[in-house]
C-alpha positions, -999 to 999 in steps of 0.1 A, spaced: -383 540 97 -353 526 117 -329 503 102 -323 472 118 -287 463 125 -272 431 118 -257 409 141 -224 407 144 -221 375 148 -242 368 118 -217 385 97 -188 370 107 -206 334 101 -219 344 65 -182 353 60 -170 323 68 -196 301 47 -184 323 23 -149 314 27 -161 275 23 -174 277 -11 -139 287 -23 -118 261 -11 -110 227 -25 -109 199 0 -79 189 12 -57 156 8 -31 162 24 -40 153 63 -23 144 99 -33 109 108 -64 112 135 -54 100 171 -72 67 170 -51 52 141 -21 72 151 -19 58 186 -18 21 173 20 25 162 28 67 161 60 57 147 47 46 116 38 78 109 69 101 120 96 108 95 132 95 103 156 119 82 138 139 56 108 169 60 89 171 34 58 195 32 52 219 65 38 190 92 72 180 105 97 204 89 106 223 128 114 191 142 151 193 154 165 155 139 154 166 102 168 199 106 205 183 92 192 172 58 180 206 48 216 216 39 216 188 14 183 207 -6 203 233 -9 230 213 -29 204 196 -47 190 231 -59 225 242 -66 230 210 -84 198 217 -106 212 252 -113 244 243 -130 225 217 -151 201 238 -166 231 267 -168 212 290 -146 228 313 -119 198 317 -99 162 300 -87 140 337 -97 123 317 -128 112 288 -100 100 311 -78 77 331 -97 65 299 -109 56 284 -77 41 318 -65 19 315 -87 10 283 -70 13 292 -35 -22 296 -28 -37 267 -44 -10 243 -24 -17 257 8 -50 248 2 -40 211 -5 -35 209 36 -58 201 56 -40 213 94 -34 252 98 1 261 93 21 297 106 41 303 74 43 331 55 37 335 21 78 334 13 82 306 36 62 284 19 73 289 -13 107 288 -4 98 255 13 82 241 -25 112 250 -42 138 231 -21 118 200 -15 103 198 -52 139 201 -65 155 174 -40 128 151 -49 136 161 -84 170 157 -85 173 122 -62 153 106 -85 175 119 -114 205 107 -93 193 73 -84 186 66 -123 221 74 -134 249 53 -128 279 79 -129 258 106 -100 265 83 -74 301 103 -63 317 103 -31 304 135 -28 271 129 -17 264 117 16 232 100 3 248 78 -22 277 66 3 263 62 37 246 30 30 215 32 53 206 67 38 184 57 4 162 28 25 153 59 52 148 80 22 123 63 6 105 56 42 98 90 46 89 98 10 58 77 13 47 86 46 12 101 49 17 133 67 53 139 44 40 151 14 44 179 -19 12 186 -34 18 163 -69 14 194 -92 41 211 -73 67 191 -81 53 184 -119 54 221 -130 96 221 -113 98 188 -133 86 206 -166 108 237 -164 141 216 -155 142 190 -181 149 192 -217 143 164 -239 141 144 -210 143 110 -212 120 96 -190 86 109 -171 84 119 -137 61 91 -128 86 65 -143 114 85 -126 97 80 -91 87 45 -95 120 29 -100 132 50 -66 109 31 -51 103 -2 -66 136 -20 -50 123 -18 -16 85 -19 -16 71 -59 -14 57 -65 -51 58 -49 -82 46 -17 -91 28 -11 -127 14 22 -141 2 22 -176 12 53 -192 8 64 -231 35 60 -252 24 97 -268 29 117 -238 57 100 -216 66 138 -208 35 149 -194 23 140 -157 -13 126 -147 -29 142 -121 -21 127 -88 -24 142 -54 17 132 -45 40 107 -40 22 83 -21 -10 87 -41 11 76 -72 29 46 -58 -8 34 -43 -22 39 -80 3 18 -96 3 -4 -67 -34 -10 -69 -59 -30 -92 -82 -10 -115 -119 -11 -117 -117 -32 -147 -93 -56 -136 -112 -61 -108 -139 -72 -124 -119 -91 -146 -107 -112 -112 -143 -118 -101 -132 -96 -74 -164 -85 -55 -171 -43 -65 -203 -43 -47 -205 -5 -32 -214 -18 0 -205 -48 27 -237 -63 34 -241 -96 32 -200 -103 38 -188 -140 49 -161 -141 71 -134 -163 63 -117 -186 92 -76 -187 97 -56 -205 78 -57 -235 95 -87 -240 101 -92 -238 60 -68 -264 58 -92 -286 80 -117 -281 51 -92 -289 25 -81 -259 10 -49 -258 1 -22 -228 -1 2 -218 -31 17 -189 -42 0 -174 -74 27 -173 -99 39 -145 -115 64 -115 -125 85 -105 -96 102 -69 -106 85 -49 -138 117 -23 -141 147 -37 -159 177 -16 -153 202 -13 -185 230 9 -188 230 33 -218 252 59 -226 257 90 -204 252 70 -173 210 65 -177 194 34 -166 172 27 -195 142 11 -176 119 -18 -198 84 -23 -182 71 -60 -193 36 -63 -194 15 -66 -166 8 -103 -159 -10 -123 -129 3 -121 -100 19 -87 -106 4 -71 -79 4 -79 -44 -36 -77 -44 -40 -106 -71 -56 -139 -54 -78 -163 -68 -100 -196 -54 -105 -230 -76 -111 -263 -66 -101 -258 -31 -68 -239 -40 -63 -206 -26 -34 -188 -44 -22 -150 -30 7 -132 -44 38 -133 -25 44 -107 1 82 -105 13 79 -90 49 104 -70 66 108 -46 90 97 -16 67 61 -34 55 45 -26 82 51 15 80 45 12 45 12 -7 47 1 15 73 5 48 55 -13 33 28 -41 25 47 -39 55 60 -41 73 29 -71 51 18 -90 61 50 -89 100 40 -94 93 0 -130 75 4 -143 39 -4 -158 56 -40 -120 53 -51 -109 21 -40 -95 4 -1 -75 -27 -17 -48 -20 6 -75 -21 36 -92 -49 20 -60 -71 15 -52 -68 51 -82 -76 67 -84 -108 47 -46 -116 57 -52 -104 89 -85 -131 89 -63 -158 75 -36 -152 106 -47 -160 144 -18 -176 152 17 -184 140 8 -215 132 -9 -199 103 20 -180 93 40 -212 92 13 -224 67 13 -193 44 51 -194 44 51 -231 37 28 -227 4 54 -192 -8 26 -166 0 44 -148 30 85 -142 24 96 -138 66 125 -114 67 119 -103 104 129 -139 117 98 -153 139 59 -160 126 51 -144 160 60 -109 146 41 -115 119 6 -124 133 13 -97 157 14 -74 129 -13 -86 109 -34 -86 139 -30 -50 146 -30 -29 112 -68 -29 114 -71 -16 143 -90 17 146 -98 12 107 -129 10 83 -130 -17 67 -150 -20 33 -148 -60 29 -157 -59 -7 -127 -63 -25 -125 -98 -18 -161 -106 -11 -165 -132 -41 -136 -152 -31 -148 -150 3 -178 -163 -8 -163 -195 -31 -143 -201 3 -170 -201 23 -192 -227 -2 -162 -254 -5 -162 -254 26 -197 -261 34 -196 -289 5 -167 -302 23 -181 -308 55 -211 -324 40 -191 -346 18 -169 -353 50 -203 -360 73 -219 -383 44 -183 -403 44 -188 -402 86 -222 -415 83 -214 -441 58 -185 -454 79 -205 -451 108 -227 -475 91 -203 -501 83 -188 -498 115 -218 -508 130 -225 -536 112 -185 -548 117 -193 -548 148 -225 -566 145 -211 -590 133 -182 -597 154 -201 -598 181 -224 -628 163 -195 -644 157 -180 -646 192 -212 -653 203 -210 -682 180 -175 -693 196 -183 -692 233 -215 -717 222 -197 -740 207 -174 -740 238 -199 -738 267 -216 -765 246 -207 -802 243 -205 -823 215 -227 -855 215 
């Protein structure tokens, strides 16, 4: 009996289902055209390459020199004359970060992990840097050139710019000794001076050395950025898993017409306190976490509507959008504060006129000089976004219901005055009726 023959193309499909059931999924994306097109700036690095998506581009070709004396650098502080025990290392991980990217990519096997080991070890060894007083030399371009750190820390948290998290925690490992602070700490204090509110991550006092999983920069800064679960529901934030049911909320105005009011909700303003110790370390004290901490705090109470401050300036917007970004590839099952928070602000702004409000009652800090800029922005960083609208759904809701009493309480006070209006008038016009008798009329 003949054998049948199988299709070619049947093969080479089984193969690749095969393929499927081996890989991870991805985090680490290019922003999809939609979103992109809305400001593709936003998403473009200015100085640094970090991961393969934009290291060919020909402006952040000049900073790769610099990696090398960062690696160099790293070297002579661990007394070593060459990289050979970081590359085996991160061959060992070559595979599993290449899988971490989601967009095809032409480098070989050496090229990648050549690329891991210089951008791990400048991350590495700027973060070191920033938190020591006597690195900053005239040596180092970075350090001296005053515009260089705020570009830095731009395209560290961009979307597309990233090192798989576990990349740079196994360099981390291998080239401290005794260190004195974590990674995580490390990294936050680079970036806490210039991001718009405080950042928080609760770490145990037992492992300060070792490094939760995150996926990489960005994913760390949105973590300690971002509310948990639990204090969520400690806010009376709404954690319903869908958005049915969701009340809009009008601008800011037009709350005011309903007599809600607008403050700033009090609280810390910077968690990291820098002290000098010995060797040139910044010894950095985290305070507790406290309301208002985080730019996503708000709360609603007897027609007062207080939202943590937000200084705005002309990085926010890049920064909120990579964020939102990153929060439209990670899922709603993990969280879209950052989406949430500006559809709400962007709800509360039509108009500059509603900026002027906000600023008025210390919610929004304008550091890009008109109200115009800001509504414009506002209005536009949802664009081409899902939206959740749960977040803030139970605040949304106690808006929506003081309002509602309000108008009746303001229509019964109408009504009321209506009524004595009425009868004023009633009786003015007896009266004067009253007068012009008596004056058409004679007396006998």
């Amino acid at each position: 009996m003949r054998s049948i023959k199988a299709d070619p193309v049947s093969i080479h499909v089984a193969q690749k289902l095969a393929d499927l059931t081996t890989l991870p999924d991805p985090f680490i994306f290019k922003v999809h055209r939609p979103l992109r097109d809305v400001n593709e700036i936003a998403y473009e690095p200015v100085l640094l390459a970090i991961g393969p998506y934009h290291r060919h581009k020909e402006h952040l070709i000049p900073i790769e020199q610099q990696k090398l004396h960062y690696l160099e650098l790293m070297l002579r502080r661990m007394n070593q004359s060459t990289a050979e025990t970081y590359i085996m290392a991160l061959r060992e991980l070559e595979k599993r970060a290449r899988r971490c990217y989601a967009e095809s990519m032409t480098l070989t096997a050496d090229e990648f992990v050549e690329m891991m080991l210089l951008d791990g070890c400048f991350i590495i060894e700027l973060f070191r840097k920033y938190a020591m007083s006597c690195s900053w030399n005239q040596c180092d371009p970075i350090f001296q050139i005053s515009w260089m750190l705020g570009v830095l820390r731009h395209d560290l948290l961009l979307f597309e710019n990233q090192l798989p998290f576990f990349v740079v925690a196994k360099l981390f490992n291998m080239s401290e000794v005794g260190n004195r602070r974590s990674f995580n700490e490390l990294a936050l204090y680079f970036f806490n001076t210039t991001i718009p509110y405080s950042l928080f991550l609760q770490e145990p006092e037992s492992t300060c050395n070792s490094i939760p999983y995150f996926e990489h920069l960005l994913s760390l800064v949105h973590t300690a950025a971002c509310p948990s679960l639990v204090e969520i529901g400690v806010a009376g934030y709404g954690v319903e898993k869908d958005h049915k049911d969701f009340i809009s909320i009008p601008s800011a105005t037009e709350l005011q017409e309903d007599g809600v009011k607008f403050k700033k909700l009090e609280g810390a303003n910077n968690l990291f306190e820098a002290k000098t110790l010995e060797r040139g370390w910044y010894a950095l004290f985290r305070f507790k976490k406290g309301e208002g901490d985080s730019l996503f705090d708000m709360k609603f109470n007897n027609g007062l509507l207080e939202i943590s401050q937000l200084q705005i300036d002309k990085g926010t917007e890049c920064f909120l959008r990579n964020l939102i970004a990153y929060e439209q590839y990670k899922g709603r099952q993990n969280g879209m504060y950052v989406t949430d928070y500006v559809a709400l602000m962007d709800a509360l702004i039509n108009s500059p006129m509603d900026v002027e409000l906000l600023r008025q009652g210390g919610i929004i800090v304008n550091r890009l000089g008109d109200d115009d800029s800001i509504c414009t922005m506002f209005n536009r960083l949802c664009q081409s976004v899902l939206v959740p609208r749960v977040t803030y759904k139970e605040i949304c809701r106690n808006v929506d219901k003081h309002c509602r009493e309000h108008r009746h309480s303001w229509m019964v006070k109408l009504r009321r005055n209506s009524l004595r209006s009425r009868l004023v008038l009633l009786l003015f016009l007896i009266a004067s009726v009253f007068c012009v008798l008596s004056y058409l009329i004679p007396r006998k």
